[in-house]
N, C-alpha and C positions, 0 to 999 in steps of 0.2 A: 258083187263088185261094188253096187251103192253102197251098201252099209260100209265095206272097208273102206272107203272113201269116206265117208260122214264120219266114221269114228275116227280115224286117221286124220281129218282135218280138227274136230272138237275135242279131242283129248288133248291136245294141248292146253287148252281155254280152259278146263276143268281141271287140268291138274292144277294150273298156273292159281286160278280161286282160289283152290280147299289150301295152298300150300300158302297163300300171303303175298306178301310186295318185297320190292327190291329197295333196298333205299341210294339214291344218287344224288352227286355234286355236278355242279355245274360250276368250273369256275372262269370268273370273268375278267378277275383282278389283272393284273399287269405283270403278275408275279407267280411263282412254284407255292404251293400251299401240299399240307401234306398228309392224308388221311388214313383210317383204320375203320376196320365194320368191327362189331361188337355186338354181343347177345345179353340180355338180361341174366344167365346162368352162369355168365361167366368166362364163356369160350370167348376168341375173339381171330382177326385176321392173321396177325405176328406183327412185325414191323411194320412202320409207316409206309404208305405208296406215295412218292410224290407225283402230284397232279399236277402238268405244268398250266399256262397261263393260255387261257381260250381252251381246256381240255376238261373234260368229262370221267368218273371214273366211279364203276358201279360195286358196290361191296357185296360179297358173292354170299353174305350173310341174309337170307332174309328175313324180315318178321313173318315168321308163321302164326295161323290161325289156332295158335297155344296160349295165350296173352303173358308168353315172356319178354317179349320185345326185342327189338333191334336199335344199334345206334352210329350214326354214323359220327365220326368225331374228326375234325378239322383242327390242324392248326398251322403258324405259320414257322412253326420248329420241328424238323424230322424225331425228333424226341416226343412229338406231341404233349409239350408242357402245356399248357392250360388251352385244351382244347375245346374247340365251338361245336356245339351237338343236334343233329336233329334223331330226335327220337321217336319210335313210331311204333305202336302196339295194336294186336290183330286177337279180337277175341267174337268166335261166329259173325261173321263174315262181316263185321264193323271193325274200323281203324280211328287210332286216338295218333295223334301227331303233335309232337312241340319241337317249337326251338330252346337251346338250352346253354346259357354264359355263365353254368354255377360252376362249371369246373374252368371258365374263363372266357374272355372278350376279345379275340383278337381280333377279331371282326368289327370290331364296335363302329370303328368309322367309316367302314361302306354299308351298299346297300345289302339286303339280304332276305332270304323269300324263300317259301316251303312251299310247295302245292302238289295234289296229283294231276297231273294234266290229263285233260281230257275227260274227265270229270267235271258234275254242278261243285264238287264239293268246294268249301272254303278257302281261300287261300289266306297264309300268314304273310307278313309285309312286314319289313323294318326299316324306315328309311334308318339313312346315316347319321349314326349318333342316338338313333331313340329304344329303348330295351322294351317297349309296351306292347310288342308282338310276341317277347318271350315268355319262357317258362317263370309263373303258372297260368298264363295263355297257352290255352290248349284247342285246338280244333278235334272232331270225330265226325266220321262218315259211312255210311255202308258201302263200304268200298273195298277191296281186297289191294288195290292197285298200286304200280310199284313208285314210289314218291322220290321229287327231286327238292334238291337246294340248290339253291342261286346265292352262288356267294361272290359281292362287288356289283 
């Protein structure tokens, strides 16, 4: 009866490792923003989720410890025309993480922030208006854990 309890409680925790993080928005704006999870190979969510205003939303994509990556893409058009991206890549049980305004800025004038919580790791920081926390500022951590953005 221990053991099926020990294992029943820790396989979660072990799968959740070997398999990588989840990537999440956090939005704080005032306003509906409107996201999509996405894979480095290609696949991606389908249409946009809108996220409304104080609401959180986790893309069921995650970076697996493949180092193809994941991406979470932001914007403030259901179309996701030029989307705000945090990207995050998992290769043996280290994670590389950016923020990313190549495929567009519509963020540019709030605040905006990456971190894994709960973690020493690194956190990114942008205050409003300044691009110098972005891509190719990159953070990496031994971390598997599943990362959020704070967008506003």
């Amino acid at each position: 009866m221990t053991r099926t309890i020990f294992l029943t409680v820790t396989l979660p925790f072990f799968i959740h490792s070997v398999l990588g993080g989840y990537l999440n928005v956090q939005n704080s704006c005032s306003f509906a923003i409107f996201c999509q999870g996405a894979k480095g190979d290609g696949t991606d969510t389908g249409a946009a989720t809108s996220v409304g205003a104080g609401s959180s939303w986790t893309s069921p994509l995650a970076a697996n410890d493949d180092n193809i990556g994941a991406t979470l893409k932001c914007s403030l058009s259901s179309t996701l025309s030029s989307p705000y991206q945090l990207e995050m890549a998992v290769a043996a049980g280290r994670s590389w993480l950016d923020l990313s305004r190549v495929d567009g800025a519509p963020f540019e004038a709030f605040h905006r922030s990456a971190e894994w919580p709960g973690t020493s790791c690194p956190v990114l920081d942008c205050p409003a208006g300044s691009s110098a926390c972005e891509w190719p500022t990159q953070i990496d951590c031994a971390t598997t854990a599943d990362v959020w953005m704070y967008l506003c």
